[in-house]
C-alpha positions in Angstrom: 232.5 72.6 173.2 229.7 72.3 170.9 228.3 68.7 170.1 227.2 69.8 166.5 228.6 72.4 164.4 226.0 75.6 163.4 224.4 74.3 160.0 225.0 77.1 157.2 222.7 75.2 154.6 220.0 72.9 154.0 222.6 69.7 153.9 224.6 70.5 157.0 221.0 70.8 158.6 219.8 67.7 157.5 222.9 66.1 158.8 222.4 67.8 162.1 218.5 66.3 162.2 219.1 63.7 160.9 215.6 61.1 160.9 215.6 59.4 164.5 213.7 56.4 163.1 214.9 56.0 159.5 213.2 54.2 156.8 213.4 50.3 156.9 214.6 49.0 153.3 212.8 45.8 152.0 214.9 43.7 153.4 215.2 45.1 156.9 211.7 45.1 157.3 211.3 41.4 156.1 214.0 40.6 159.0 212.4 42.6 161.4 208.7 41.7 160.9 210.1 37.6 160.6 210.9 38.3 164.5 206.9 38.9 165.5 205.1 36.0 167.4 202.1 37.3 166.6 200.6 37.2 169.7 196.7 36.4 170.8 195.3 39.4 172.3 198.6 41.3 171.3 199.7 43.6 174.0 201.0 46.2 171.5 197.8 46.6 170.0 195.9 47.2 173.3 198.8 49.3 173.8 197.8 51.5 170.5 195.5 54.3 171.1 193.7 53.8 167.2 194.0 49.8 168.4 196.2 49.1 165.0 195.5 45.3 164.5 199.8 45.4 165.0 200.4 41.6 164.2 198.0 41.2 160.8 200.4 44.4 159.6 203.4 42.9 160.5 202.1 39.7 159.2 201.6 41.5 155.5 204.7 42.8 155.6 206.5 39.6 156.0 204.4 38.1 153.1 205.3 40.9 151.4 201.6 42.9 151.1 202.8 46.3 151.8 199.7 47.2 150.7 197.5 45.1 152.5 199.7 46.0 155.4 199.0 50.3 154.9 195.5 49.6 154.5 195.5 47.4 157.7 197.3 50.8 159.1 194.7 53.3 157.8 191.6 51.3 158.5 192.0 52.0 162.4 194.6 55.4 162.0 194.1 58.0 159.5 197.5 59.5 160.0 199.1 56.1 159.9 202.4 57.5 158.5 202.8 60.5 160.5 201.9 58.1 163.8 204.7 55.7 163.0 207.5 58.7 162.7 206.6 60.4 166.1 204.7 58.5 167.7 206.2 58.1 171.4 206.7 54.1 170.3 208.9 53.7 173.5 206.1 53.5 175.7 203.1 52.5 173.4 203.2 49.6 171.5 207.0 49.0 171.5 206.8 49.5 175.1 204.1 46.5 175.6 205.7 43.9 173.6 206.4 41.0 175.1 209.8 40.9 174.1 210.9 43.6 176.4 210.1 40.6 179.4 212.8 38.7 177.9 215.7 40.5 177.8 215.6 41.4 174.1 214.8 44.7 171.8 211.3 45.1 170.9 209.8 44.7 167.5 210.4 48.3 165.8 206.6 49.1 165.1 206.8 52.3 164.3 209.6 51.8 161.7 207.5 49.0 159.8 204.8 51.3 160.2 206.5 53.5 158.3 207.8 51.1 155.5 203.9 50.0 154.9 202.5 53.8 154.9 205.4 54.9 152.9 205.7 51.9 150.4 201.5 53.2 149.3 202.4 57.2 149.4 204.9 57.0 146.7 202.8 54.6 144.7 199.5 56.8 145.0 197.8 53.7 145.0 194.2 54.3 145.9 192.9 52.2 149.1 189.8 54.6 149.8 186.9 56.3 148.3 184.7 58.8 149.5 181.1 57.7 150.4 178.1 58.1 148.5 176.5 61.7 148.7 174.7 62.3 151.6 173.6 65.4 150.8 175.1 66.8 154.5 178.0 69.4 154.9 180.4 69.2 158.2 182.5 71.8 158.9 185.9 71.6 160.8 187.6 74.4 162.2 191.7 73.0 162.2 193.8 71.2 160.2 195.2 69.2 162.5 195.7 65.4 162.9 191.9 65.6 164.6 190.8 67.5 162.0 191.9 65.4 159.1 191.2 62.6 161.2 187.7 63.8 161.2 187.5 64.9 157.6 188.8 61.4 156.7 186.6 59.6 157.9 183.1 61.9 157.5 184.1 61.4 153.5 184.3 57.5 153.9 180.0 58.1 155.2 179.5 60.3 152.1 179.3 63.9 154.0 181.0 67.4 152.1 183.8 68.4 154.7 185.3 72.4 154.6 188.4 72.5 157.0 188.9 76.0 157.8 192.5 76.6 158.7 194.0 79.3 160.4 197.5 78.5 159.1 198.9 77.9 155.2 199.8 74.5 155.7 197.6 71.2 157.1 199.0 68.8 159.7 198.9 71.9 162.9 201.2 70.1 165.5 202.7 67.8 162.6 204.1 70.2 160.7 204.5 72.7 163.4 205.5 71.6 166.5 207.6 68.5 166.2 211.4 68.5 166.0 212.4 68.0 162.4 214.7 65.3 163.4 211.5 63.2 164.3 209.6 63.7 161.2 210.6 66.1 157.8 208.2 68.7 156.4 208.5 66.9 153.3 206.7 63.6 154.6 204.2 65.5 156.3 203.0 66.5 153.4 202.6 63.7 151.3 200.6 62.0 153.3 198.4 64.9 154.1 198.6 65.0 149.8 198.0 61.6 149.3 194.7 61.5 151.7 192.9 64.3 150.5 193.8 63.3 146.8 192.1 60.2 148.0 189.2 61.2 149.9 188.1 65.0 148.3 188.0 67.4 151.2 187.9 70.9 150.9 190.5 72.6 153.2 190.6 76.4 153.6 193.9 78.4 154.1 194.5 81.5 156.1 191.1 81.0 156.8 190.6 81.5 160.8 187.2 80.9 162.3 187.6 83.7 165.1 184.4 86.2 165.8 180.9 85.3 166.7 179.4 86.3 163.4 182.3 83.6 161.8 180.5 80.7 164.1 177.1 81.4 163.3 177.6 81.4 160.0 178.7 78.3 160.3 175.5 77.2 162.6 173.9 78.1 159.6 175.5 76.2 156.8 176.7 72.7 158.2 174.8 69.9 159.5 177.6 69.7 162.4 181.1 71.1 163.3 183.9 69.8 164.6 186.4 71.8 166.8 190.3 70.8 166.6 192.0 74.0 167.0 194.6 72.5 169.6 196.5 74.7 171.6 198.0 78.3 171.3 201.2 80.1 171.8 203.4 79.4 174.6 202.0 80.4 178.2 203.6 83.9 179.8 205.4 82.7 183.0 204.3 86.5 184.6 208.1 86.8 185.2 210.5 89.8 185.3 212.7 90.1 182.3 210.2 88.1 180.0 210.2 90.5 177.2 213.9 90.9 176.8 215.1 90.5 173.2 216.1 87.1 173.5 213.4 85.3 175.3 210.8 82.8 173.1 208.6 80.5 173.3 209.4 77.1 172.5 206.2 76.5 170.7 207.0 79.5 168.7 210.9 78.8 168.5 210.2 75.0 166.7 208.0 76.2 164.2 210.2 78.9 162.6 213.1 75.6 163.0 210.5 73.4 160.8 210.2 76.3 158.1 213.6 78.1 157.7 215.5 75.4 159.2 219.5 76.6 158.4 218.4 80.4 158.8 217.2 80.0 162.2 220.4 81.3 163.8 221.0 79.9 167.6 222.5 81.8 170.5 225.8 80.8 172.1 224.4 79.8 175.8 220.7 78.5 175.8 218.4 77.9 178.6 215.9 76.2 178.4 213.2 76.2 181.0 210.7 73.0 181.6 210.6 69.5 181.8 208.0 68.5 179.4 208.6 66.8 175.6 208.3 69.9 174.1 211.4 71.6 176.5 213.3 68.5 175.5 213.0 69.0 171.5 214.1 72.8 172.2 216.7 71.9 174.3 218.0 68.9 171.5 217.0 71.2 168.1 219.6 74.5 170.3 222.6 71.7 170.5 221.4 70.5 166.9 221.7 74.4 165.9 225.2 74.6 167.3 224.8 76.3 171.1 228.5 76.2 172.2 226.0 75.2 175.8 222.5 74.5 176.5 221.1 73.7 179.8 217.6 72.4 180.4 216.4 73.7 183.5 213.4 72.2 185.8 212.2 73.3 189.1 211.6 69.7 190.3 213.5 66.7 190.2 214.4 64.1 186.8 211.9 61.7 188.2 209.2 64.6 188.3 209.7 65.7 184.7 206.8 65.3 182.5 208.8 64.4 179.8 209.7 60.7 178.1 213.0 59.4 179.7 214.0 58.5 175.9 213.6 62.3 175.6 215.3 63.2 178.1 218.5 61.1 177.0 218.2 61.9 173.5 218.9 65.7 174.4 221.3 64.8 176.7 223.1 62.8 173.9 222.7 66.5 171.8 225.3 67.6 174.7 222.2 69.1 176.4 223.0 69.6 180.5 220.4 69.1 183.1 219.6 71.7 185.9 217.2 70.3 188.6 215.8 71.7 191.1 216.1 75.2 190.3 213.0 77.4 190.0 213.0 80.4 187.9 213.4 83.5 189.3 214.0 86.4 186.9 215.6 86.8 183.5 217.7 89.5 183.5 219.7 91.6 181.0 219.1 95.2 179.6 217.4 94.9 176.1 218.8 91.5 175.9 218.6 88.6 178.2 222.0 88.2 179.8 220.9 85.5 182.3 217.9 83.4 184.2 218.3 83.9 188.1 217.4 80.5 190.0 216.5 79.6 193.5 217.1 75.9 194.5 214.3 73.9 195.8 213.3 71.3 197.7 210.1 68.7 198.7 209.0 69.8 202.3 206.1 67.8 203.4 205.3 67.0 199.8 205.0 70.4 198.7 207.6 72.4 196.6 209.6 74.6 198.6 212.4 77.4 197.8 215.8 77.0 199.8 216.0 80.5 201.4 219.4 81.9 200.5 220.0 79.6 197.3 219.9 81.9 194.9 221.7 81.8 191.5 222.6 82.7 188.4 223.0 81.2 184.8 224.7 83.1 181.9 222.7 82.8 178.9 221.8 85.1 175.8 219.2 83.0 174.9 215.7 81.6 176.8 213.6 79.6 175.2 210.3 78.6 177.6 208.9 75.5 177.1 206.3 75.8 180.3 202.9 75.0 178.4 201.0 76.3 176.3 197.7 79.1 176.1 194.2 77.0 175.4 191.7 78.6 172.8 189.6 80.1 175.6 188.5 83.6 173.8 187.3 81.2 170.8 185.3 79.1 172.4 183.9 81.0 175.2 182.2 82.5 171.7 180.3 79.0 171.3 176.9 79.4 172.7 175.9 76.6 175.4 179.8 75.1 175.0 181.4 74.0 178.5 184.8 74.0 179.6 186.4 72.3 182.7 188.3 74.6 185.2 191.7 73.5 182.7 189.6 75.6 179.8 189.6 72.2 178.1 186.0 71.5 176.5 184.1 69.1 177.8 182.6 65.8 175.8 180.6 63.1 175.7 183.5 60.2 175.9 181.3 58.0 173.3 181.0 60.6 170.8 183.1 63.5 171.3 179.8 65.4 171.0 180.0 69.1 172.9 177.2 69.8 175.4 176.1 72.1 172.6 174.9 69.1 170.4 175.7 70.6 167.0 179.6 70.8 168.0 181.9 67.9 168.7 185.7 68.4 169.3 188.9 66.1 170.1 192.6 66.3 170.3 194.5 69.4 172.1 191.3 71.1 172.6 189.8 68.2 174.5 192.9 66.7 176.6 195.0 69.7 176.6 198.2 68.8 175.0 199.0 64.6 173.9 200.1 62.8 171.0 199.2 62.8 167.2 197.9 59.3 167.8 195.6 60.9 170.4 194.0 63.7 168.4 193.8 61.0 165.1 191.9 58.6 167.6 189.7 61.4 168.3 188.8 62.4 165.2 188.0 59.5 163.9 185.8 59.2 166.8 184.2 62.2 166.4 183.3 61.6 162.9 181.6 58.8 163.9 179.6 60.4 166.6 178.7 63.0 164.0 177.2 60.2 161.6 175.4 58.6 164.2 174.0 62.4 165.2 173.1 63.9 162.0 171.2 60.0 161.2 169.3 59.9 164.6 168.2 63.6 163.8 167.7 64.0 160.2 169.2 67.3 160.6 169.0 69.6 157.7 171.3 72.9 157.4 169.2 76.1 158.5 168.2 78.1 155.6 
């Protein structure tokens, strides 16, 4: 039986997905924040990949500067709301505070985060400027939170930034390809609203920087460019039975959740194969949809999975059953998928090893595969004098995100090859930085 009932409208669906981490009122935050010891050399902040000064925030907040507190917030993170909605808090800074060594719950960060950010959005209350003219133009090819990030940051030091986006909307993985329970479309975009009202970048829609003659025009009208395309569709598994009507990628099958959300209709029996953070949002947004049964398959153990624990249990609270130990062989069906054939398996001498004879099957008429994701290879093997590592992720000077072509710089998906928002925001920032520091050592001037 079915955890959630299918959702045949936008209010049934919002009650379904529900906000994992909703927003604190004033007075919830005032008791929360009053719990801080506002530690020296606060664990939670080292824990931070932006290194959000966590106690001064916390502090504002419980003197009651929401403002001072947002500010505090965007200073180090330029996607300070988005950050403290999906960020994986569990293992960051709510994971590092010192309260978790004395038996107690951990200050909700990423909550009062949230209540700071928020509090400024509605309010429109301007906290930044762009920089005096420079007289330079960057362009960025992605919308992302590396790209923002990046265009955030390079307006603060007075350059003209053009995003060219691929997609109609900003935010990529934000908006894209994180489970609407986690954070809605609708708070997305105000923040991505509320910092370009702020900070006057130009971002162009439907506008995908893909041929050669795309990147040298480029080459020849910015000072620099920044690379945060992220990553691409979900990765063939070169398996019979992949093309059956039926099968998707999980990439592919959370983005149409985030923009039709009630229409997406959901089979009765879902697998789900991976064990990664992304397998676990599929495998929770299918029960969510109302799957009469969903199992999340893995071809190693619990332990091994890549995903969070917390994710793990969240689906499994979704009514979300784990298979493990079972390696995919096959789907199978006719035009549709009727099933995924398995073979057990086992560690032999520290290698994974199929159990001759183990052989099974699982009734589904749904797969969703959640078993990572394409890199942007054909694009940037296009970049003249760009290198990749043997993972097709593009290699960069650690200091600067600079390219070894000197003109580009890159971060986020394209750079690590699938991590958080926080990472890619970290990155940008970063690499707007290193871009500065370039373009002034150099005096470059766009070719004419």
């Amino acid at each position: 039986m079915a955890e959630y009932k299918r959702p045949e409208n936008e209010q049934e669906f919002k009650e379904n997905f529900k906000q994992k981490k909703p927003l604190m009122n004033d007075t919830q935050a005032h008791i929360e924040s009053s719990r801080c010891l506002f530690c020296y050399d606060a664990p939670c902040m080292n824990a931070c990949p932006t290194g959000i000064d966590i106690p001064l925030f916390i502090k504002q907040i419980n003197t009651g500067n929401k403002q001072g507190a947002a500010k505090t917030i965007y200073d180090s993170n330029w996607m300070g709301n988005a950050c403290g909605t999906i960020c994986p808090t569990e293992v960051l800074c709510e994971g590092a505070c010192v309260y978790n060594e004395q038996d107690a719950p951990p200050i909700l960060i990423g909550r009062l985060q949230n209540h700071a950010t928020i509090s400024v959005i509605k309010s429109g209350k301007q906290l930044y400027f762009p920089g005096e003219d420079n007289g330079k133009r960057v362009a960025i090819i992605g919308a992302g939170p590396a790209g923002i990030s990046c265009a955030c940051e390079l307006r603060t030091l007075g350059y003209s930034v053009d995003i060219f986006e691929a997609k109609a909307q900003p935010s990529g993985l934000t908006v894209h390809g994180v489970a609407p329970y986690k954070i809605s479309n609708e708070e997305v975009m105000a923040e991505m609203d509320y910092l370009q009202n702020q900070l006057g970048y130009n971002i162009l829609y439907n506008h995908p920087i893909s041929t050669k003659e795309d990147l040298k025009k480029l080459e020849s009208d910015y000072s620099a460019i920044f690379i945060g395309v992220g990553l691409g569709k979900t990765a063939n598994l070169q398996m019979t039975g992949e093309n059956l009507l039926g099968v998707h990628g999980a990439v592919e099958f959370i983005e149409e959740l985030r923009s039709k959300h009630s229409e997406v209709k959901i089979a009765q029996k879902v697998v789900v194969i991976g064990g990664g953070n992304t397998a676990m949002d599929a495998a929770s947004e299918s029960a969510r949809l109302g799957a009469e049964e969903v199992t999340l398959a893995y071809r190693r153990g619990k332990e091994s999975m890549g995903a969070y624990d917390f994710e793990y249990d969240l689906a499994v609270s979704a009514g979300v059953k784990g298979l493990f130990n079972a390696s995919p062989v096959e789907i199978i069906g006719g035009e549709r998928v009727e099933g995924v054939r398995f073979v057990k398996t086992e560690i032999v001498n520290g290698r994974l090893t199929n159990i001759e004879g183990s052989e099974f099957t699982v009734a589904c008429d749904m797969v969703i595969k959640a078993t990572g994701q394409a890199k942007q290879g054909k694009l940037l093997r296009l970049i003249d004098k760009l290198t990749l590592d043997e993972k097709t992720r593009i290699v960069v000077n650690s200091d600067t995100n600079q390219t070894t072509n000197p003109m580009y710089f890159a971060g986020g998906d394209a750079i690590n090859g699938g991590a958080e928002v926080v990472n890619g925001a970290y990155d940008g920032k970063l690499a707007a930085n290193g871009i500065h520091q370039w373009i002034t050592d150099n005096q470059r001037q766009p070719k004419t």
